[in-house]
C-alpha positions in Angstrom: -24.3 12.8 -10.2 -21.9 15.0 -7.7 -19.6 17.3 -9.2 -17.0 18.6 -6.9 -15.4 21.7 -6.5 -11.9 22.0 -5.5 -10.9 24.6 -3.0 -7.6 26.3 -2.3 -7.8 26.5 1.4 -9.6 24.7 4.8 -10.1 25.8 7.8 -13.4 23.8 9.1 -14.4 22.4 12.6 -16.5 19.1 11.6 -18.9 17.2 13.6 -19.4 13.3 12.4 -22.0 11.2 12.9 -22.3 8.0 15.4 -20.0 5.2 14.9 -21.8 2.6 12.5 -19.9 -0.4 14.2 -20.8 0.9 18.0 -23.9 1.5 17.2 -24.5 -2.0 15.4 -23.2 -3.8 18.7 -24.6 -1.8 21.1 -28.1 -2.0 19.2 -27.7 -5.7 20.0 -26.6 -6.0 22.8 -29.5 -3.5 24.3 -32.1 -5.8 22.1 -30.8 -8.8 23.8 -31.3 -7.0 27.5 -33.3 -7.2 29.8 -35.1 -3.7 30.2 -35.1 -0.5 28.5 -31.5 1.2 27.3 -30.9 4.4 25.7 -28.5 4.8 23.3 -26.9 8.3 23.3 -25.8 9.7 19.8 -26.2 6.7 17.7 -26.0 6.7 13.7 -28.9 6.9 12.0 -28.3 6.0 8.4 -29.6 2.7 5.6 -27.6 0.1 7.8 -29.0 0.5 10.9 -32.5 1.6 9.9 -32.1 -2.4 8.4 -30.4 -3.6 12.0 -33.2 -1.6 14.1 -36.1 -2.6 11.6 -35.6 -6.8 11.5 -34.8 -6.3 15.7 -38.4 -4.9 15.7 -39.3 -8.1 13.4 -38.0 -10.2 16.2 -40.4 -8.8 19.0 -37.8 -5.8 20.2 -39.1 -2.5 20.8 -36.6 -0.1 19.1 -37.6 3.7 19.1 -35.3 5.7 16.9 -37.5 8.6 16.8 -35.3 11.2 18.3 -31.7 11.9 18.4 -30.9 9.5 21.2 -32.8 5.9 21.1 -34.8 4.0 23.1 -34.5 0.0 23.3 -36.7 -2.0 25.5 -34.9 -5.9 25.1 -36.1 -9.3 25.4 -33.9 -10.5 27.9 -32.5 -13.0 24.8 -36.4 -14.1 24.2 -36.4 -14.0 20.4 -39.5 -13.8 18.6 -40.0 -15.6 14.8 -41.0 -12.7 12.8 -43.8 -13.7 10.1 -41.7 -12.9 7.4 -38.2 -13.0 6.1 -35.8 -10.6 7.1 -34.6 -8.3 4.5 -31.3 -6.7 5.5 -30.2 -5.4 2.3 -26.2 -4.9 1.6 -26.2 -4.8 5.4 -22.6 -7.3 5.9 -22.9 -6.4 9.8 -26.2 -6.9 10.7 -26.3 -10.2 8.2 -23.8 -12.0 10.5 -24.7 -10.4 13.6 -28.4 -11.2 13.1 -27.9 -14.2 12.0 -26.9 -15.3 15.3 -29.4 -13.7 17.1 -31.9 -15.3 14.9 -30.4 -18.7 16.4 -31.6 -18.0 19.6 -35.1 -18.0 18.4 -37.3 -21.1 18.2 -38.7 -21.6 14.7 -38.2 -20.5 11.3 -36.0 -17.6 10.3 -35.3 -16.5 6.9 -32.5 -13.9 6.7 -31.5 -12.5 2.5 -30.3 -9.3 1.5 -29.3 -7.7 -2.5 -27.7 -9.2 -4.7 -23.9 -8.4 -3.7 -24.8 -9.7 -0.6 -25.7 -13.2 -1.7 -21.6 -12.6 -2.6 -20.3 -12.3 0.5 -19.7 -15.5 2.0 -20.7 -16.3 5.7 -19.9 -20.3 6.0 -17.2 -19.5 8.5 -20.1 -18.1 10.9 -22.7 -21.3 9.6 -20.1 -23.9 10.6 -19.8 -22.4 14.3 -23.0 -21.9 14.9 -23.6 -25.7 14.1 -21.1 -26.5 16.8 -23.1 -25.1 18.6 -26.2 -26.9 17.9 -28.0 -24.5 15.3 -29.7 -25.1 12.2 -28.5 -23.4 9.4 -28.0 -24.0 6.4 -27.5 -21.7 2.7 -30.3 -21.8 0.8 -28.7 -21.3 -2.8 -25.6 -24.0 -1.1 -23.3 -21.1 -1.9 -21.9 -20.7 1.3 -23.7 -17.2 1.1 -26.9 -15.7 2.2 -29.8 -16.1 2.1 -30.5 -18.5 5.0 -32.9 -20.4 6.2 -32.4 -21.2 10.2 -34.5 -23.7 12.4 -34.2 -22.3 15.8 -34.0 -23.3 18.9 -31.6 -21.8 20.9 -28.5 -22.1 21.0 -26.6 -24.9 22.9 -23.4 -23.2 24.0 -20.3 -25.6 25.2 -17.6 -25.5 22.8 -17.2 -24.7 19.0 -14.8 -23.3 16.7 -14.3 -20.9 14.2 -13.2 -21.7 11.0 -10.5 -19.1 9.2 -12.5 -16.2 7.8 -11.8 -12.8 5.9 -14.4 -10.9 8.6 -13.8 -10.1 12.3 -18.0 -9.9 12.0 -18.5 -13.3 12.3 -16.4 -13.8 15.3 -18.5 -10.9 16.8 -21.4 -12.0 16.0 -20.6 -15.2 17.9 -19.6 -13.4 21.0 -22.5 -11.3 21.1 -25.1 -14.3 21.9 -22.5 -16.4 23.4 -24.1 -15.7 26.6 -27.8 -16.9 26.5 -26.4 -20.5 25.3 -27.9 -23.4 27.4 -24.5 -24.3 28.6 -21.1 -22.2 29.1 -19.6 -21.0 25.4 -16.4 -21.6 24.8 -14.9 -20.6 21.1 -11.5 -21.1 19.4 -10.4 -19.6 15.8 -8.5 -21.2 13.5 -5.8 -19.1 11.5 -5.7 -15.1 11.5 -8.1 -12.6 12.9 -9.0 -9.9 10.7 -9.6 -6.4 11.8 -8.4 -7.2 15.7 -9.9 -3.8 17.3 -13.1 -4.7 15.9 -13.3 -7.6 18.3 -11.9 -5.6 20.9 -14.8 -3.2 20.5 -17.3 -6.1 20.7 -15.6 -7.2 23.8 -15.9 -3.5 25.6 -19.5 -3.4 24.3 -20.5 -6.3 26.0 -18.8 -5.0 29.2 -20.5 -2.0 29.0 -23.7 -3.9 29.5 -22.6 -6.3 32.0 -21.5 -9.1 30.4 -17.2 -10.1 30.8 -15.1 -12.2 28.1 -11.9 -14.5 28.7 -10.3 -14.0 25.9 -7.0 -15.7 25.3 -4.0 -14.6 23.9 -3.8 -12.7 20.3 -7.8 -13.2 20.7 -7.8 -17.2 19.4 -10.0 -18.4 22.3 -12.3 -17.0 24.2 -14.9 -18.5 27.5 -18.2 -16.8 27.6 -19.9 -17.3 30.8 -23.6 -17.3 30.6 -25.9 -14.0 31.7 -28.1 -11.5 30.6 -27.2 -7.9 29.4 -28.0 -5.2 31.8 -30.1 -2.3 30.4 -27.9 0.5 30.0 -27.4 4.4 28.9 -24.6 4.3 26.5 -22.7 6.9 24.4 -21.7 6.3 21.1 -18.5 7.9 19.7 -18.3 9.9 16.5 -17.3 7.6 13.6 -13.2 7.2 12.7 -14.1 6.0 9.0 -16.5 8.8 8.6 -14.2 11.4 10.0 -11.3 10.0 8.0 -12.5 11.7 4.8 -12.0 15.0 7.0 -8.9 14.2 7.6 -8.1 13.4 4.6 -9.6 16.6 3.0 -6.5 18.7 5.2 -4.2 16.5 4.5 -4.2 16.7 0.4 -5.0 20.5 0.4 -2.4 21.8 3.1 -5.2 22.8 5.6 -6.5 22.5 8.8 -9.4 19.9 10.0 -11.0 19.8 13.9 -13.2 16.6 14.0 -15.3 17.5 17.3 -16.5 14.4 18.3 -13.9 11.2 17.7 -12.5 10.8 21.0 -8.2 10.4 21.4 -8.5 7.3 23.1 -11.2 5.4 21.2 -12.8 2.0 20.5 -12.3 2.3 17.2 -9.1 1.0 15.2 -10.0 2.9 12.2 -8.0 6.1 14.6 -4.6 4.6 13.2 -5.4 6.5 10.0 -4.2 9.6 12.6 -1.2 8.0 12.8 0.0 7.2 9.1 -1.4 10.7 8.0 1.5 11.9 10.7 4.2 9.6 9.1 2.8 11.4 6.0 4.3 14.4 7.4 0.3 15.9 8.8 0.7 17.4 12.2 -2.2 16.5 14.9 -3.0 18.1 18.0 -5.7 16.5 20.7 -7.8 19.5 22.5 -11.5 19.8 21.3 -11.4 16.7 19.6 -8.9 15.7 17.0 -7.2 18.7 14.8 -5.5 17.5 11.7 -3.3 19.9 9.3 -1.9 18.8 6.2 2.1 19.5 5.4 3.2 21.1 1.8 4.2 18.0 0.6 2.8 14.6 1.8 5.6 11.8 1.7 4.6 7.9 0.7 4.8 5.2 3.9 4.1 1.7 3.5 1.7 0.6 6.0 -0.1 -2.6 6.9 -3.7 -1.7 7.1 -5.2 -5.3 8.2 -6.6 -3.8 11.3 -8.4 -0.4 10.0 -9.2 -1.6 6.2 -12.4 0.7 5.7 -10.1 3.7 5.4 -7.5 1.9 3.0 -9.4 3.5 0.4 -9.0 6.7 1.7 -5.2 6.5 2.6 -4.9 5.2 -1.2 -6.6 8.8 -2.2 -4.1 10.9 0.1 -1.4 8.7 -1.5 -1.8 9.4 -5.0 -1.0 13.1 -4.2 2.0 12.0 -2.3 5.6 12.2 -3.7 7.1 8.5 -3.5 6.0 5.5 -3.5 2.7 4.3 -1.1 2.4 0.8 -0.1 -0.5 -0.7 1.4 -0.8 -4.2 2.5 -2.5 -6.6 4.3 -6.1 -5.9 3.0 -7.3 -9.0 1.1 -10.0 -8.6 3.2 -11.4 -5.5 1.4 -12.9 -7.7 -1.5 -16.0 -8.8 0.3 -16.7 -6.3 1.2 -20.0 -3.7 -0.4 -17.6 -4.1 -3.9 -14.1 -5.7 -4.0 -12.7 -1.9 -3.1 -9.4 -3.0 -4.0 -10.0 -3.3 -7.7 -12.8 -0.3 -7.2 -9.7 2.0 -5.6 -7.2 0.9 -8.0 -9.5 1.3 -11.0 -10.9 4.8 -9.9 -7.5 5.9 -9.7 -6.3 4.8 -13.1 -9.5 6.8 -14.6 -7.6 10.0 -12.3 -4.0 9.7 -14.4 -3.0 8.0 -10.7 0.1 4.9 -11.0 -1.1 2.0 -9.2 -0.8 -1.5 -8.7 -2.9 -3.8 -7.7 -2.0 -7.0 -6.1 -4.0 -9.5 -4.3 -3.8 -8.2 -0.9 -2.4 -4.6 -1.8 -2.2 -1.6 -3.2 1.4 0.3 -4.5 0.6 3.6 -5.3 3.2 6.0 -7.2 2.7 9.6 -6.0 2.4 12.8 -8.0 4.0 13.0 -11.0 5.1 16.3 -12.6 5.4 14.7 -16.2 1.8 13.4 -16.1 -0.3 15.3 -13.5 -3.6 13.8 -12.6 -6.8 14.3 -14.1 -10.6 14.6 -13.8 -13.2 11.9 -14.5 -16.5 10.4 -13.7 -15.9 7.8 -10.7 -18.0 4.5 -10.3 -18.9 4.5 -7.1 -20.1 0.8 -7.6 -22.6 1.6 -4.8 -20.4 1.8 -1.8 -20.6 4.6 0.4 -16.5 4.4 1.0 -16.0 4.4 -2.6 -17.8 8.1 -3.0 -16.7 9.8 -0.3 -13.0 8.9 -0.4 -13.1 10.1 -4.1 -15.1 12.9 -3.4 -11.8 13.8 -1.5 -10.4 13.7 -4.3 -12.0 16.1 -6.2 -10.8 18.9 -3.5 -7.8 19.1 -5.4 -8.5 17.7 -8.7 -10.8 19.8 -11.5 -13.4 17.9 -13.2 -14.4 14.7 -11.0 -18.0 13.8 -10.5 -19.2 11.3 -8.2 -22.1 9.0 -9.8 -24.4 7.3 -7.4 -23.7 10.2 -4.7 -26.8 8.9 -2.8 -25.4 5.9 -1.8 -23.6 7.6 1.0 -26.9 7.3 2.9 -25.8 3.5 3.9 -23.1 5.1 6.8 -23.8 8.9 6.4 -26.8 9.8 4.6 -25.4 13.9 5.3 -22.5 13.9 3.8 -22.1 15.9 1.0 -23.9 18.7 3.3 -21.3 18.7 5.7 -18.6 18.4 2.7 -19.7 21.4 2.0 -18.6 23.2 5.3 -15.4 22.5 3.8 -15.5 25.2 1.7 
């Protein structure tokens, strides 16, 4: 159990560590190459010590030894691993894998815990049997584990049925190009978390490989070819650098984040932007310098394209004066826990006023009659969950953080660097 200390002033420079979803694609993409990459800065942490590990399964050589990785790929020659893979809470690798797996040629068994045998991934079974691939759901949940037949995949066209995960649609385009025949892919209804995609698409264009993608990303033409080995940087991670941010905004202090680039691939940057319309002030020079205001103001924002920091917006809200709406982020309930009963339940236990709704979160800011409180958070093992409430804790007495460890699935060193906070 974390106890936090609050602190009455910041003035910290911050380093993060590599993006979790650039290093996820790029991982794969460099597996599925032909030749040895290196991967500059990548994140080491629970999730892709799971992605590296069942790519190592599948006859890839992955050394993540040092600080910068080595991956010699297969040229999309999969091998069948003689066991299952295991890929823990892992949502990412579990669809992005599961694809790769497809372009194997015999038995693949992909399972994870038990939250993730929760999280559906039917949307990503039924495409992949347009395109030719055996899959099917072992319990007939519509949920891992798997079991897939492979042998290749057969390409020409398929489509995508509506989903609450961008992942799936990414995991898709990732392998799209060693089909037997051209890919083409359509998705029905909405696309979740649209600069997710995006980043998938720049990945793949980094080593070598172009998309067609049509309009408001609904179709896309995948031409076939091979990944070119590459050295690629990854950026600092957004969602773990929003916890920074957030840490000036609530206290009234000042936050550098070193190594999150101003013109990123990552959409989870727009937190920058509401924190302004909060009434922060930001300045781009060595990296990304955020300072809180003496009194934050609500917003209402739709948060459909960044939702991993929804949770931490909801924190910065509760200390807010007026009212904090955010929407769009249905989404957020399949993910490691449903976080939008976990954020609006946490911040009951706090004295917070909120409301949840299906696909939102209204948040009543502070409240001189009934101030805000301390209390023990469930972190209901998700990283997000204990590290936006740790936040929390800057400015609220009394708040401990159960299950602290479970940080290690995105940023195993966080709570040291927390601590440069202070």
């Amino acid at each position: 159990m974390k106890e936090i200390r609050p602190l009455d002033h910041i003035h910290a420079t911050i380093s993060v560590p590599g993006s979790k979803s650039i290093t996820q694609r790029a991982l794969i993409a460099a597996a599925l190459a032909d030749g040895k990459s290196t991967l500059l800065g990548p994140l080491a942490s629970e999730d892709t010590a799971y992605t590296s590990a069942a790519l190592k399964d599948m006859g890839i050589t992955v050394d993540s030894s040092d600080t910068d990785w080595q991956i010699t790929g297969c040229g999309g020659r999969i091998a069948t691993p003689v066991k299952g893979i295991f890929l823990g809470n892992n949502g990412t690798a579990t669809r992005f894998l599961t694809s790769v797996a497809a372009l194997g040629n015999g038995s693949f068994t992909i399972a994870g815990e038990k939250r993730m045998e929760e999280r559906p991934i039917d949307p990503l079974m039924e495409a992949l049997a347009g395109w030719g691939v055996d899959i099917k759901s072992i319990k007939g949940t519509g949920c891992p584990p798997l079991k897939i037949e492979a042998n290749g995949i057969e390409g020409g066209q398929t489509t995508l049925p509506e989903g609450k995960s961008s992942q799936y649609l990414s995991s898709l385009l990732l392998v799209a190009p060693y089909a037997r025949k051209k890919a083409r892919l359509l998705v029905e209804g909405a696309v979740p978390s649209k600069p997710y995609v995006t980043m998938t698409l720049a990945v793949m264009k980094s080593f070598g490989i172009d998309v067609t993608a049509g309009n408001d990303l609904k179709s896309f033409e995948i031409g076939q070819g091979t990944y070119q080995p590459q050295t690629y940087q990854v950026e600092g991670d957004a969602s773990s650098a929003s916890y920074f941010f957030a840490a000036a905004a609530i206290t009234g202090g000042t936050v550098t984040v070193s190594n999150v680039p101003k013109v990123s691939l990552q959409g989870d940057t727009a937190l920058i932007k509401m924190l302004e319309q909060m009434g922060c002030h930001v300045s781009y020079d060595k990296g990304i310098t955020l300072t809180g205001p003496k009194e934050l103001r609500g917003v209402e924002v739709d948060m459909g394209d960044c939702p991993d920091v929804a949770p931490t917006l909801a924190v910065v809200a509760s200390r807010a004066k007026g009212r904090t709406v955010i929407k769009n982020i249905e989404h957020l309930r399949i993910k490691e826990c449903d976080r939008v009963n976990a954020v609006a339940t946490e911040l009951a236990k706090l004295g917070a006023r909120v409301e949840e709704q299906k696909d939102a979160l209204i948040i009543e800011g502070i409240d001189a009659d009934s101030p805000m409180h301390g209390a023990e958070i469930e972190t209901y093992n998700d990283h997000r969950i204990a590290m936006c409430f740790g936040v929390a804790g800057l400015v609220i007495p009394g708040i401990t953080i159960t299950n602290e460890k479970c940080v290690a699935k995105s940023f195993p060193d966080f709570w040291q660097r927390f601590e440069w906070l202070y």
